[in-house]
Biopython code that builds the backbone (N, CA, C, O; Angstrom):
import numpy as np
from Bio.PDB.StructureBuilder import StructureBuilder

atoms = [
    (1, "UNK", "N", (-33.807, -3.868, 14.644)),
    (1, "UNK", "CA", (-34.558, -4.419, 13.531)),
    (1, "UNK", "C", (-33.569, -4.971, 12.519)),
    (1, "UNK", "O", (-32.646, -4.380, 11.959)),
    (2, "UNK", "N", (-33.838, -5.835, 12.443)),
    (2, "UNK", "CA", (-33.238, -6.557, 10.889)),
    (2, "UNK", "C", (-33.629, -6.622, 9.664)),
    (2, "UNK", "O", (-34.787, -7.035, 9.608)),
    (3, "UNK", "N", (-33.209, -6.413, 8.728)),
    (3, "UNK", "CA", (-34.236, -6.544, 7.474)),
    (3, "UNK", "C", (-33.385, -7.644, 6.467)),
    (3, "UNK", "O", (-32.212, -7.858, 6.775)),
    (4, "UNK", "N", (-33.920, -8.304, 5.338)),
    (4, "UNK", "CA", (-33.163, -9.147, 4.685)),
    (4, "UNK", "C", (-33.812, -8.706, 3.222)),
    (4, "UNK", "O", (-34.963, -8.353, 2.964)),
    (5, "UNK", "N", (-32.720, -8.846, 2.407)),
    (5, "UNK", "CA", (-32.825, -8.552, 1.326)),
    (5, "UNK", "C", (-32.307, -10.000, 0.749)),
    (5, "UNK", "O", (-31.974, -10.925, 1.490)),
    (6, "UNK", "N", (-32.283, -10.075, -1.104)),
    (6, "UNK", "CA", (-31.905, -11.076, -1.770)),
    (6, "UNK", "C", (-30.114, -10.909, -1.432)),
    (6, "UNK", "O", (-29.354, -11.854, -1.218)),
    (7, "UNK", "N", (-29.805, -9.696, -1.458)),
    (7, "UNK", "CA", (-28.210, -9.512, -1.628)),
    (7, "UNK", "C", (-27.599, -8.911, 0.011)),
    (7, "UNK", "O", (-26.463, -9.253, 0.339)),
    (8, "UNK", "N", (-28.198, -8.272, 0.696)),
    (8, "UNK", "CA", (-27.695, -7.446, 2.387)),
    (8, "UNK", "C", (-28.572, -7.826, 3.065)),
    (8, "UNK", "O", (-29.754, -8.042, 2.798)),
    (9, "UNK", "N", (-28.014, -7.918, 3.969)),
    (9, "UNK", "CA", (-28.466, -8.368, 5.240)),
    (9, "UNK", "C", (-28.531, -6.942, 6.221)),
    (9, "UNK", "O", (-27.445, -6.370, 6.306)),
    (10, "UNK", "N", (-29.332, -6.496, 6.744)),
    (10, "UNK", "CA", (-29.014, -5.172, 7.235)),
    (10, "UNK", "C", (-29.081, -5.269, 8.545)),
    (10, "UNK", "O", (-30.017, -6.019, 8.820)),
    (11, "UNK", "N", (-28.518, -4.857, 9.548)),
    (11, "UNK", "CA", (-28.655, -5.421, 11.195)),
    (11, "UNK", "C", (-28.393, -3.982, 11.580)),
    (11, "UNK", "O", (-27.429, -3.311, 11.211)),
    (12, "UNK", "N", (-29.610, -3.509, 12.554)),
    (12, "UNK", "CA", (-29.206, -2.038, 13.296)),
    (12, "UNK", "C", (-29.155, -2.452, 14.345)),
    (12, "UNK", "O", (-29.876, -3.397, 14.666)),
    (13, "UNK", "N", (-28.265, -1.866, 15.234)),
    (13, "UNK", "CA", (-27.396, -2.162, 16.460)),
    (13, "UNK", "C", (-28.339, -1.336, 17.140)),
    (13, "UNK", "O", (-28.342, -1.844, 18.262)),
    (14, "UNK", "N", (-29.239, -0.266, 17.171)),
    (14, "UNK", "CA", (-30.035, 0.576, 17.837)),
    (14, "UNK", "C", (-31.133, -1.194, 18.370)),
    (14, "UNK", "O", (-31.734, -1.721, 19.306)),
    (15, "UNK", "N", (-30.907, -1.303, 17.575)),
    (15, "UNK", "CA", (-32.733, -2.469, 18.205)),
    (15, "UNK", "C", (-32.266, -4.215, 17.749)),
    (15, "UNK", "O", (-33.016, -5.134, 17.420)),
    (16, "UNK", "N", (-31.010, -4.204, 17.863)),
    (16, "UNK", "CA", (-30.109, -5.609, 17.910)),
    (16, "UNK", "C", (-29.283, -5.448, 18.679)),
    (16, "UNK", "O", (-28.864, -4.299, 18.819)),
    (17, "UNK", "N", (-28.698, -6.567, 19.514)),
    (17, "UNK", "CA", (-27.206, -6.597, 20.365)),
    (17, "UNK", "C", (-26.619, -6.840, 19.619)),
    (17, "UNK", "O", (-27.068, -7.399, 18.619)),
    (18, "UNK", "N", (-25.148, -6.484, 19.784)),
    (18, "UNK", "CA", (-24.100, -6.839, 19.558)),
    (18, "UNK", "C", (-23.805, -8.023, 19.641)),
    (18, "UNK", "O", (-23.065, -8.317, 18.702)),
    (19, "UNK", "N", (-24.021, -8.919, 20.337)),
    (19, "UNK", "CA", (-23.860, -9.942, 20.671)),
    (19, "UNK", "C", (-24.827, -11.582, 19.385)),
    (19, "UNK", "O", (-24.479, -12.655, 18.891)),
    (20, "UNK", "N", (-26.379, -10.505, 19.455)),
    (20, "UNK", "CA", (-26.550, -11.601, 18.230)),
    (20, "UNK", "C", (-25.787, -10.956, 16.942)),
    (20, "UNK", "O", (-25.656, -11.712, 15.980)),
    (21, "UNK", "N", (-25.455, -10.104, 16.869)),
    (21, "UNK", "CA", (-25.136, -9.627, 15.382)),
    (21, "UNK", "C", (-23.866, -10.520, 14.994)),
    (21, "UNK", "O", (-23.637, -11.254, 14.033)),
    (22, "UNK", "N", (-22.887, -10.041, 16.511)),
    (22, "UNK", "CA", (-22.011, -11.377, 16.108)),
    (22, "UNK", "C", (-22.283, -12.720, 15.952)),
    (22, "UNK", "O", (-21.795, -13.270, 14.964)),
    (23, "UNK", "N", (-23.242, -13.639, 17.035)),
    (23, "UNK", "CA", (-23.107, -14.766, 16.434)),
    (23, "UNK", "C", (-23.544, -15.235, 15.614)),
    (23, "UNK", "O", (-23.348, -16.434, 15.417)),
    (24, "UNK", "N", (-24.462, -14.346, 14.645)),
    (24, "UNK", "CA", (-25.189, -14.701, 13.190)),
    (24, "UNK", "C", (-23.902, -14.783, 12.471)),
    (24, "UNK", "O", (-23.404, -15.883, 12.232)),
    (25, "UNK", "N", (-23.188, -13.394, 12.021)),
    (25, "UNK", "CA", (-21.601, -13.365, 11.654)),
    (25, "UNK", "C", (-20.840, -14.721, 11.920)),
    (25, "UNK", "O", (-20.554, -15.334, 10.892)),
    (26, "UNK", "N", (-20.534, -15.190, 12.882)),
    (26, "UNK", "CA", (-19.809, -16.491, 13.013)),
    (26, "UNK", "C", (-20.731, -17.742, 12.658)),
    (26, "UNK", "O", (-20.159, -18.831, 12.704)),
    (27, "UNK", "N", (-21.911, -17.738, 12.355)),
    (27, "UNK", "CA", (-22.662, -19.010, 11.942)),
    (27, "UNK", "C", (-22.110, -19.031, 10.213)),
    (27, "UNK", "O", (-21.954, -20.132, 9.685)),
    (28, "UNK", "N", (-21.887, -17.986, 9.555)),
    (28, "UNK", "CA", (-21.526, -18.115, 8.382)),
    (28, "UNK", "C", (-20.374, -18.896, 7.889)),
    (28, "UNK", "O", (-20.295, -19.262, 6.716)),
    (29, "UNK", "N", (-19.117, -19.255, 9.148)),
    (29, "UNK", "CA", (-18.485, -19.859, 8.527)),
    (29, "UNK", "C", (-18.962, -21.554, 8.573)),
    (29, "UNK", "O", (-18.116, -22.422, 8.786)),
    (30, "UNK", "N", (-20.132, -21.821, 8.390)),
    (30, "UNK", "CA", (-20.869, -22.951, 8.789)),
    (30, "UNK", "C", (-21.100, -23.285, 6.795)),
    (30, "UNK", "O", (-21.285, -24.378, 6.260)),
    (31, "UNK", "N", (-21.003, -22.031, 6.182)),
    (31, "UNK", "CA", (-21.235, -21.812, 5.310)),
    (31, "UNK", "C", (-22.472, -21.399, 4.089)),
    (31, "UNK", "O", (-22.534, -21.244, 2.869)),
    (32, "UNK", "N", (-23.155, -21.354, 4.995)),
    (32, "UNK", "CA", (-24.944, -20.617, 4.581)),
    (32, "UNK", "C", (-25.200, -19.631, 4.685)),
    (32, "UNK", "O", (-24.356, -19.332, 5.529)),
    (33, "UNK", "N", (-25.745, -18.726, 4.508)),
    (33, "UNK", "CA", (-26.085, -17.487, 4.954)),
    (33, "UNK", "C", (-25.784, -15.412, 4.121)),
    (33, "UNK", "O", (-24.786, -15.365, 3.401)),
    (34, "UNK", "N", (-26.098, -14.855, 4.177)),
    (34, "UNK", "CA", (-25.686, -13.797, 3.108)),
    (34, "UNK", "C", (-24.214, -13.465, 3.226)),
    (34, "UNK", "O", (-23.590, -13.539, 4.284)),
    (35, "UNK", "N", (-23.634, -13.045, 1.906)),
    (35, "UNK", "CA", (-22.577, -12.658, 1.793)),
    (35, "UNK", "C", (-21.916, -11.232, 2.216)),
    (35, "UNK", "O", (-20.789, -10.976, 2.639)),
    (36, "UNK", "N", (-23.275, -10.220, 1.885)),
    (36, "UNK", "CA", (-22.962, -8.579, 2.194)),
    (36, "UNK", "C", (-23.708, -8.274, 3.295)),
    (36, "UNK", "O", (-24.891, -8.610, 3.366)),
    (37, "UNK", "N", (-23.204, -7.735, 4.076)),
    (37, "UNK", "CA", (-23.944, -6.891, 5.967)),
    (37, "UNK", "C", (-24.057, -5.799, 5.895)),
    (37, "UNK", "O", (-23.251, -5.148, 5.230)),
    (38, "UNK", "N", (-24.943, -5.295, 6.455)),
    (38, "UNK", "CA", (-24.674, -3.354, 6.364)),
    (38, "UNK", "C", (-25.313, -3.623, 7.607)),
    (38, "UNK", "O", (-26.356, -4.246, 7.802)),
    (39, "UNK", "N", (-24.373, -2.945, 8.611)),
    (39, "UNK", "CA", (-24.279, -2.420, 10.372)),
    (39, "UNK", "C", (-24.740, -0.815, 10.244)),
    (39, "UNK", "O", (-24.052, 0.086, 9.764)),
    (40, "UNK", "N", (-26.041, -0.701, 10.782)),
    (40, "UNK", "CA", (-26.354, 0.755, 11.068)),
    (40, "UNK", "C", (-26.464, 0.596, 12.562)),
    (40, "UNK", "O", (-26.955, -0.256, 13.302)),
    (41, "UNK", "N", (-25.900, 1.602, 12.711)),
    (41, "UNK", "CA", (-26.250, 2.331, 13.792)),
    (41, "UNK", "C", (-25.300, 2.275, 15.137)),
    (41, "UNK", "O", (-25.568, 2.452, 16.326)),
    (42, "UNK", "N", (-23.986, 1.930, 14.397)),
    (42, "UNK", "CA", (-22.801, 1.096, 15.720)),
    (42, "UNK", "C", (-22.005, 1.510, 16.933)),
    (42, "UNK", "O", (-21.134, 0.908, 17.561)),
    (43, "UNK", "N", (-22.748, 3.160, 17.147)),
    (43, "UNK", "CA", (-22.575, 3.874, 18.250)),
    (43, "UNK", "C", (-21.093, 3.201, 18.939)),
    (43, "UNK", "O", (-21.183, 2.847, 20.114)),
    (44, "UNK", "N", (-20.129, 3.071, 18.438)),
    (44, "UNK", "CA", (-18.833, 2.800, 18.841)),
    (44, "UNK", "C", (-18.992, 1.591, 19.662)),
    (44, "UNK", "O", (-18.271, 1.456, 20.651)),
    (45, "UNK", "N", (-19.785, 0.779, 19.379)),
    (45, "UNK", "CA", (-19.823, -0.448, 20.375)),
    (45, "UNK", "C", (-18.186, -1.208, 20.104)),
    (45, "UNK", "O", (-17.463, -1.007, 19.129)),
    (46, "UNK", "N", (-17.999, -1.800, 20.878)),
    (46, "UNK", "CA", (-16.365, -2.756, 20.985)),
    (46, "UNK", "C", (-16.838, -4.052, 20.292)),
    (46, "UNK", "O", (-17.879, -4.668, 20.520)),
    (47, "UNK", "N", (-15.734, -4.387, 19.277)),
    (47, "UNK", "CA", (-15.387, -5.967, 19.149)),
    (47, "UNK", "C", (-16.788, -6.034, 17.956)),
    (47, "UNK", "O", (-17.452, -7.054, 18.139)),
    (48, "UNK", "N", (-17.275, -5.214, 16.903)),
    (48, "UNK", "CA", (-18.150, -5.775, 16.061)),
    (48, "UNK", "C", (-17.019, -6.366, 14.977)),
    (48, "UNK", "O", (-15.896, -5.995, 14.633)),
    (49, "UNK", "N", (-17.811, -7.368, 14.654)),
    (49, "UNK", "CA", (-17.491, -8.189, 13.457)),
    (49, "UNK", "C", (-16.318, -8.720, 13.787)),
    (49, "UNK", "O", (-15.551, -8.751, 12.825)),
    (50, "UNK", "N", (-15.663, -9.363, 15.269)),
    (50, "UNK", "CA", (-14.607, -9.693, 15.672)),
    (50, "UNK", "C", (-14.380, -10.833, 15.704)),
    (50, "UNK", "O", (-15.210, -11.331, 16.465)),
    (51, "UNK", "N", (-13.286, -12.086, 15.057)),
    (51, "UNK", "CA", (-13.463, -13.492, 14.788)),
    (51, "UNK", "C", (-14.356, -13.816, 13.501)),
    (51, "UNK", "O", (-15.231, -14.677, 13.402)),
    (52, "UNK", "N", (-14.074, -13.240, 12.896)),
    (52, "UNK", "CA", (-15.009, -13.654, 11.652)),
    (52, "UNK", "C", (-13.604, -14.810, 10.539)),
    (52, "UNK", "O", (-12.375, -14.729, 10.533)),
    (53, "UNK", "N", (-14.497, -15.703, 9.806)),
    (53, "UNK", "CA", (-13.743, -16.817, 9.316)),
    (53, "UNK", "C", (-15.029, -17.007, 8.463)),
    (53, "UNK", "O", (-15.813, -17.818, 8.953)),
    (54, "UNK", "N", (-15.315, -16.583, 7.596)),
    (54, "UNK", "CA", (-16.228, -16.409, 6.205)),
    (54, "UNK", "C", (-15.428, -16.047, 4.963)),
    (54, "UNK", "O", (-14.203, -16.003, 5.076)),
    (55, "UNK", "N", (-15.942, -15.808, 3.897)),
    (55, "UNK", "CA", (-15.541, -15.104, 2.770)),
    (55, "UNK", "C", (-16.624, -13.947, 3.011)),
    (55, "UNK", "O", (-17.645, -14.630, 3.083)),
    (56, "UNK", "N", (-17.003, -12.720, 3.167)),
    (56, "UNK", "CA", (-18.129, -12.377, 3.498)),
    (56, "UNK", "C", (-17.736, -10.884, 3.978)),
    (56, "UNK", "O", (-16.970, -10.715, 4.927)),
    (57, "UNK", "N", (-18.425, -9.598, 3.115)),
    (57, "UNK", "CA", (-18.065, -8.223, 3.035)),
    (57, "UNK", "C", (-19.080, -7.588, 4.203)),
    (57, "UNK", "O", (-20.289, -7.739, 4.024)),
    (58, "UNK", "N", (-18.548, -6.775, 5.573)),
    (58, "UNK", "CA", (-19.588, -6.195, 6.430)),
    (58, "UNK", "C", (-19.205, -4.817, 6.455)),
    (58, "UNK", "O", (-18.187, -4.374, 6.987)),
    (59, "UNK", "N", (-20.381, -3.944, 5.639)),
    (59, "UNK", "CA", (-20.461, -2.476, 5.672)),
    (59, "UNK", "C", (-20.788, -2.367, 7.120)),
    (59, "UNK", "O", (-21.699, -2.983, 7.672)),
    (60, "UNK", "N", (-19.618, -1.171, 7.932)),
    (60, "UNK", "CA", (-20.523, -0.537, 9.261)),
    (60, "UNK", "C", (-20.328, 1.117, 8.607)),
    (60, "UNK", "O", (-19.420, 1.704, 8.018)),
    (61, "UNK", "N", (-21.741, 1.478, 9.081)),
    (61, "UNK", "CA", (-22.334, 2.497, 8.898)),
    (61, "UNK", "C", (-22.287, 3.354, 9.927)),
    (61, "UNK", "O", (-23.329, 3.561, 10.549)),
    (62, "UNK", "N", (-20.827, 4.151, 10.380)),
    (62, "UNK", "CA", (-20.608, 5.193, 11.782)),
    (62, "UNK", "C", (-19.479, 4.505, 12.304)),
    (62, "UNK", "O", (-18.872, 3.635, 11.680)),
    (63, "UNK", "N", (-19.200, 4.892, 13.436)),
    (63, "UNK", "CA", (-17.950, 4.661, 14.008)),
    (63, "UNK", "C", (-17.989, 3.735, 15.352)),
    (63, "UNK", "O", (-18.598, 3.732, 16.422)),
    (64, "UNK", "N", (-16.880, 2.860, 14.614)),
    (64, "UNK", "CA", (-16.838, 1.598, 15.716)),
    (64, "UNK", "C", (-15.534, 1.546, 17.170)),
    (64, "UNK", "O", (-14.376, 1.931, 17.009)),
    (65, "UNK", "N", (-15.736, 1.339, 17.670)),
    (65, "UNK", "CA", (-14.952, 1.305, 19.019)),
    (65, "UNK", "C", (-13.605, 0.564, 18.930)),
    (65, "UNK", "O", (-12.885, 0.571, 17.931)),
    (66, "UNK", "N", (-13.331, -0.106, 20.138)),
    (66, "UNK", "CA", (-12.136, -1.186, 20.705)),
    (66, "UNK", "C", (-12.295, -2.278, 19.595)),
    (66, "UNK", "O", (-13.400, -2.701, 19.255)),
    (67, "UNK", "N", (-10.862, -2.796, 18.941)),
    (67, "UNK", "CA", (-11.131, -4.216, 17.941)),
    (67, "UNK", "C", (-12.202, -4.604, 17.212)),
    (67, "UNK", "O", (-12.468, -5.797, 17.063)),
    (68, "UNK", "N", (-12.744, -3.872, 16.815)),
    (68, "UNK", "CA", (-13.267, -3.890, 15.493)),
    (68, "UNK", "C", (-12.617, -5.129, 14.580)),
    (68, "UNK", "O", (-11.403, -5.318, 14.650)),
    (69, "UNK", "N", (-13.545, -6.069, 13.621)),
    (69, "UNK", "CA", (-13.007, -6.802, 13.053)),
    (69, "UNK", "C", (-11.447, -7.051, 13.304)),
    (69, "UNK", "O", (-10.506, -6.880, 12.529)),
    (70, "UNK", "N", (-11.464, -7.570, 14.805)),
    (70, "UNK", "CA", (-10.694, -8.379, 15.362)),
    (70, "UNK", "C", (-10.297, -9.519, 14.672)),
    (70, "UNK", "O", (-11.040, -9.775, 13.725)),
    (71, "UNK", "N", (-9.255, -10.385, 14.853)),
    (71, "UNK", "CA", (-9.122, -11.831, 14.692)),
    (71, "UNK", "C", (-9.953, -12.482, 13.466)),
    (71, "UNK", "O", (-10.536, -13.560, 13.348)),
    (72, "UNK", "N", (-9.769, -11.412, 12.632)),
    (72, "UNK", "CA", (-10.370, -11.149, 11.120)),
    (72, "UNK", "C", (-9.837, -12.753, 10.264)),
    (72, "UNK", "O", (-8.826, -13.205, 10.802)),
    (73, "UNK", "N", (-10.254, -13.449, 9.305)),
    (73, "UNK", "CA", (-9.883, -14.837, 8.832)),
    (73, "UNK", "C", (-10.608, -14.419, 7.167)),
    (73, "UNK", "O", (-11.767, -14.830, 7.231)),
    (74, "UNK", "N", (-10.451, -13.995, 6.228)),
    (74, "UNK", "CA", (-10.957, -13.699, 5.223)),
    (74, "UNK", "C", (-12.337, -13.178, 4.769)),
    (74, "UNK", "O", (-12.909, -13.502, 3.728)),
    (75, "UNK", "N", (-12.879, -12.137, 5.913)),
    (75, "UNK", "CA", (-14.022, -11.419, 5.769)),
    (75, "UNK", "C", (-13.259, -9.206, 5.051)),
    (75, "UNK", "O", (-12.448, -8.300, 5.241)),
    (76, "UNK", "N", (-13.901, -9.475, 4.605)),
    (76, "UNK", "CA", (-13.890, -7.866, 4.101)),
    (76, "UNK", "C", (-14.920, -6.710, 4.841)),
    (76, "UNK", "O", (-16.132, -6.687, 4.629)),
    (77, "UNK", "N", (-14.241, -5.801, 5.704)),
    (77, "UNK", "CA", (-14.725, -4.901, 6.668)),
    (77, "UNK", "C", (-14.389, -3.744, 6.405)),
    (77, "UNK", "O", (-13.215, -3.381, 6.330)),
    (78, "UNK", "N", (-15.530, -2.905, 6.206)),
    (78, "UNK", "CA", (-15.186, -1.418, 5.663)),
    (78, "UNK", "C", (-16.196, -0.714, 6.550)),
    (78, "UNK", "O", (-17.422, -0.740, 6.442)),
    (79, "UNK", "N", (-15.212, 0.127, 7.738)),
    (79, "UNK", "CA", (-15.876, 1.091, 8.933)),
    (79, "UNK", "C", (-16.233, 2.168, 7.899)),
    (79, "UNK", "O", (-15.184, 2.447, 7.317)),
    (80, "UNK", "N", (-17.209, 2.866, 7.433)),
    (80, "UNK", "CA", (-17.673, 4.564, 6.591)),
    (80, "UNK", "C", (-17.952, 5.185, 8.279)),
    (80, "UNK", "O", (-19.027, 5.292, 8.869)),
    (81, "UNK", "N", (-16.152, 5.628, 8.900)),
    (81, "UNK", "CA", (-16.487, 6.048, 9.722)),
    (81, "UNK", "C", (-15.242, 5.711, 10.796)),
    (81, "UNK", "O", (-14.324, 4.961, 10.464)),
    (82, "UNK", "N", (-15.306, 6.344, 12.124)),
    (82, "UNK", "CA", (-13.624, 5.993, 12.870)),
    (82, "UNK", "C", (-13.245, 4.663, 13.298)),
    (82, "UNK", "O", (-13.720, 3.780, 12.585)),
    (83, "UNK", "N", (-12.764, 4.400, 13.941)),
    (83, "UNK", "CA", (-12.346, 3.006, 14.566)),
    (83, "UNK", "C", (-11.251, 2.875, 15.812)),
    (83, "UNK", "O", (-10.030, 2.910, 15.661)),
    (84, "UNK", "N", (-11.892, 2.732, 16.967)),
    (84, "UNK", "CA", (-10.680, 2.689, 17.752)),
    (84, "UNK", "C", (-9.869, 1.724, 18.462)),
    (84, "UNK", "O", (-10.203, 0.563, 18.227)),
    (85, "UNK", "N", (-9.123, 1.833, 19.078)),
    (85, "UNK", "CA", (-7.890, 0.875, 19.275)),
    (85, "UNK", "C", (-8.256, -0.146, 19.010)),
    (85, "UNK", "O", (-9.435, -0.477, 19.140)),
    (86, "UNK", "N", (-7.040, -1.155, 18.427)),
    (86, "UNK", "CA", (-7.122, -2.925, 18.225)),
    (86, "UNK", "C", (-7.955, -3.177, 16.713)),
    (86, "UNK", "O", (-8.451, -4.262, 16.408)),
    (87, "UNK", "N", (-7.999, -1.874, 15.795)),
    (87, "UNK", "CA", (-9.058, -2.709, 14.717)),
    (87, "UNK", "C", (-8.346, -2.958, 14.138)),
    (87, "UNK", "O", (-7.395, -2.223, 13.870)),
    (88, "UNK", "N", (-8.591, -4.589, 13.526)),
    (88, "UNK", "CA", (-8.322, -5.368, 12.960)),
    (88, "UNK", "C", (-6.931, -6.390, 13.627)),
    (88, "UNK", "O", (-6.179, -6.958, 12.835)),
    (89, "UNK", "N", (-6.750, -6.507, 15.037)),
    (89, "UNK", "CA", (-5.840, -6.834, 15.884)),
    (89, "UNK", "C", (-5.711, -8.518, 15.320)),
    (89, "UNK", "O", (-6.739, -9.078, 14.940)),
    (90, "UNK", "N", (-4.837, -9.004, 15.309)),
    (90, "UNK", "CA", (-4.505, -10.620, 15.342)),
    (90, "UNK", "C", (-5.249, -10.926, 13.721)),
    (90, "UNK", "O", (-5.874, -11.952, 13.453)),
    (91, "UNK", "N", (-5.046, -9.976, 12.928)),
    (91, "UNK", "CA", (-5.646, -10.527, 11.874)),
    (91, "UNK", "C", (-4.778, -11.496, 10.547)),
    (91, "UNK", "O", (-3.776, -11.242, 9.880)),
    (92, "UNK", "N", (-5.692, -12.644, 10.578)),
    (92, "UNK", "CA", (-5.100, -13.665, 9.445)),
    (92, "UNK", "C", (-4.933, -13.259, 8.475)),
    (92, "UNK", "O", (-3.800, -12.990, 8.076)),
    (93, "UNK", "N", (-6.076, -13.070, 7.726)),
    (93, "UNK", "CA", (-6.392, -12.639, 6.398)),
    (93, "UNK", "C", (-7.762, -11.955, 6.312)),
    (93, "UNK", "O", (-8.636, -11.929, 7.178)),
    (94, "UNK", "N", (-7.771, -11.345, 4.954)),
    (94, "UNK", "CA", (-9.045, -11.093, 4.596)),
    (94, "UNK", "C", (-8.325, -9.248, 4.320)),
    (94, "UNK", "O", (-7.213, -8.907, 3.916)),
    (95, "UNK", "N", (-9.554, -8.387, 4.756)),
    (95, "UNK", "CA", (-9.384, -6.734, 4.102)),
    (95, "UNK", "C", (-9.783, -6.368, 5.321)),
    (95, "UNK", "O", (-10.475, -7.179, 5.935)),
    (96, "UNK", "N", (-9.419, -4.958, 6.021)),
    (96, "UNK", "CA", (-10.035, -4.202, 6.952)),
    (96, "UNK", "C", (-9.963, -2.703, 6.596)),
    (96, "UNK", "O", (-8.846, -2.187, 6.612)),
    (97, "UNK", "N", (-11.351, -1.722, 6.180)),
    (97, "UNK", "CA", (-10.661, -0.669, 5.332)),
    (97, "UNK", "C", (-11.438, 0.027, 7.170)),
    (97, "UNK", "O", (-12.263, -0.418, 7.968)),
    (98, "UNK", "N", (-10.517, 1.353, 7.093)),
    (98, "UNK", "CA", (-11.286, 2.308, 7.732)),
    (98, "UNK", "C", (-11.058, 3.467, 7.125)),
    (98, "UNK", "O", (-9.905, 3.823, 6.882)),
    (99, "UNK", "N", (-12.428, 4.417, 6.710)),
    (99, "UNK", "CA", (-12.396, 5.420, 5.733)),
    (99, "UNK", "C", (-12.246, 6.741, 6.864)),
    (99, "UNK", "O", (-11.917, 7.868, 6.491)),
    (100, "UNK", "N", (-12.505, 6.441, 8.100)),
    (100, "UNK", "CA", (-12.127, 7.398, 8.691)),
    (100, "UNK", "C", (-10.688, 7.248, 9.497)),
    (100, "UNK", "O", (-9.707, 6.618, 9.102)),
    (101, "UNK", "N", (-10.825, 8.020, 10.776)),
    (101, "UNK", "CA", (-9.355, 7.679, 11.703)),
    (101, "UNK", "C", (-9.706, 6.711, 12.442)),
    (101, "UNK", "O", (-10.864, 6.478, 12.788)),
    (102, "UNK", "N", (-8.343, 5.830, 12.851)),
    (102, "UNK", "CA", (-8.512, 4.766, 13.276)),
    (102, "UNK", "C", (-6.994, 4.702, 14.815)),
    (102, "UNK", "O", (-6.860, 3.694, 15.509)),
]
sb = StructureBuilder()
sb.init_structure("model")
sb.init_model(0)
sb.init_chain("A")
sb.init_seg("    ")
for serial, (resi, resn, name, xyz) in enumerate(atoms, 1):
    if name == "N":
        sb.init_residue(resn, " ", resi, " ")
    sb.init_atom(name, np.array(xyz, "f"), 0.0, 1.0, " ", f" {name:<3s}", serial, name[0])
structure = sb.get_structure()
C-alpha cells in the first residue's frame, strides 16, 4: 500500500515491490515528485533506494540488506535500523546515515 501525503510519500514493501518503489525513486530525478519517503516494512530486501540522482530524503523503517542506497548521487538515506554489505557502495554524493550496524 502506498499512501501520499502533502509532505511523505509512504511506500510499504509488505504490499509494494521493490522494484516499483525503485523506479518511482528514479523518476524523481525527472524532477517532479515528493521530496521525503518513508519505507516500511523493508524486511532486508537488497539494493533499496539504489541509483538515486534526486535531491530527495528516504526514511527506511527496519533493516535493509545488500547495497542499500547504492550508487547514491545527492539523495539523503537514513536506515532506523541495520544495513548489510555494499551500503552506500560507488557513492557520488549526497548522505547515507545507518543508525544501526552496517
Amino acid at each position: 500500500m502506498s499512501a501520499v501525503t502533502a509532505e511523505t510519500e509512504e511506500v510499504d514493501l509488505a504490499e509494494v515491490s521493490l522494484r516499483e518503489l525503485n523506479s518511482r525513486l528514479h523518476a524523481l530525478a525527472q524532477g517532479s515528485g515528493p521530496r521525503h519517503w518513508r519505507v516500511r516494512n523493508p524486511g532486508g530486501e537488497h539494493a533499496i533506494a539504489a541509483g538515486l540522482d534526486a535531491d530527495v530524503e528516504v526514511d527506511i523503517d527496519g533493516h535493509a540488506g545488500y547495497y542499500c542506497a547504492g550508487m547514491n548521487k545527492r539523495a539523503t538515506v537514513r536506515v532506523h535500523g541495520m544495513a548489510g554489505v555494499g551500503v552506500a557502495e560507488n557513492m557520488m554524493s549526497g548522505t547515507v546515515i545507518v543508525e544501526g550496524n552496517a
